[in-house]
N, C-alpha and C positions, 0 to 999 in steps of 0.2 A: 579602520581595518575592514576587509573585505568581507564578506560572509562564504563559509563555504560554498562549493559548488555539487548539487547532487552525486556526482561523478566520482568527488576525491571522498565525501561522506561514506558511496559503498564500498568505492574502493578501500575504506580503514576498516570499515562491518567485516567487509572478506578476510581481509590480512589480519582480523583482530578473532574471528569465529571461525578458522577454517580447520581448525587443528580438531576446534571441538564437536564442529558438526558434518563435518568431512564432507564438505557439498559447497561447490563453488559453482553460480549461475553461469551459463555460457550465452546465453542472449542477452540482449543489451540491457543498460539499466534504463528503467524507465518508469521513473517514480508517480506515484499516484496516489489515491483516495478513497477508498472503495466508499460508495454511498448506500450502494445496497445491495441486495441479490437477488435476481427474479429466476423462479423454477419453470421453463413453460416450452412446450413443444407444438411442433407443428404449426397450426392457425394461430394459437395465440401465440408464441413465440416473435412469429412476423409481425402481429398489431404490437406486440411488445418494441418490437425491432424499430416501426413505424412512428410509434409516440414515440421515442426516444430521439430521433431523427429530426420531428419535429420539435420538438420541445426547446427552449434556448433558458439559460441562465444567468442572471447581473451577474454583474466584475463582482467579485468578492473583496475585494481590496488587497492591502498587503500583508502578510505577518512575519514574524520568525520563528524560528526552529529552535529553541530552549534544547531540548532532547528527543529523543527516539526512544521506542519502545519496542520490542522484540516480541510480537503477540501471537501465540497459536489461537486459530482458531477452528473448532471441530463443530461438522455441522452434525445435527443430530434432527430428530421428525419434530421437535419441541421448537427449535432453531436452533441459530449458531448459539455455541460457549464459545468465550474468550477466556483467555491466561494469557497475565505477562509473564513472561519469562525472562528478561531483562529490560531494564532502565539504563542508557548510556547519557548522560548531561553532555552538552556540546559546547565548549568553550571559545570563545575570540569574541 
């Protein structure tokens, strides 16, 4: 059996959370990773801009998608908090 496709995944997030959170994205989906978060303006922001540019990273390899989790996060001067707010298991 095939594994879902990013696409039909948010497409059931929207149709399954729209009622509750009354916000539907209008730009395209386009799933990702957040690895981290850098604060920086001006001069460092472009040496920031510049390592990242150069910097390369191994194949990660492959995995699956078990589930989703639905996470706020609020930044705060300490860092970010996280809260799950939903656990969805993904079956096929």
């Amino acid at each position: 059996m095939a594994s879902p496709s990013t696409e039909s995944i948010q497409e059931s997030i929207d149709a399954d959370t729209g009622e509750t959170f009354n916000h539907r994205e209008e730009r395209e989906f386009l799933p990702h990773l957040t690895l981290g978060r850098v604060t920086a303006q001006g001069r460092d922001a472009r040496m920031v801009g510049e390592a990242v540019q150069r910097a390369s990273a191994p194949r990660l390899g492959g995995w699956r998608v078990r589930e989703i989790e639905l996470i706020r996060s609020e930044l705060m001067q300490q860092g970010a908090r996280y809260a799950t707010l939903a656990t969805c298991a993904i079956s096929g």
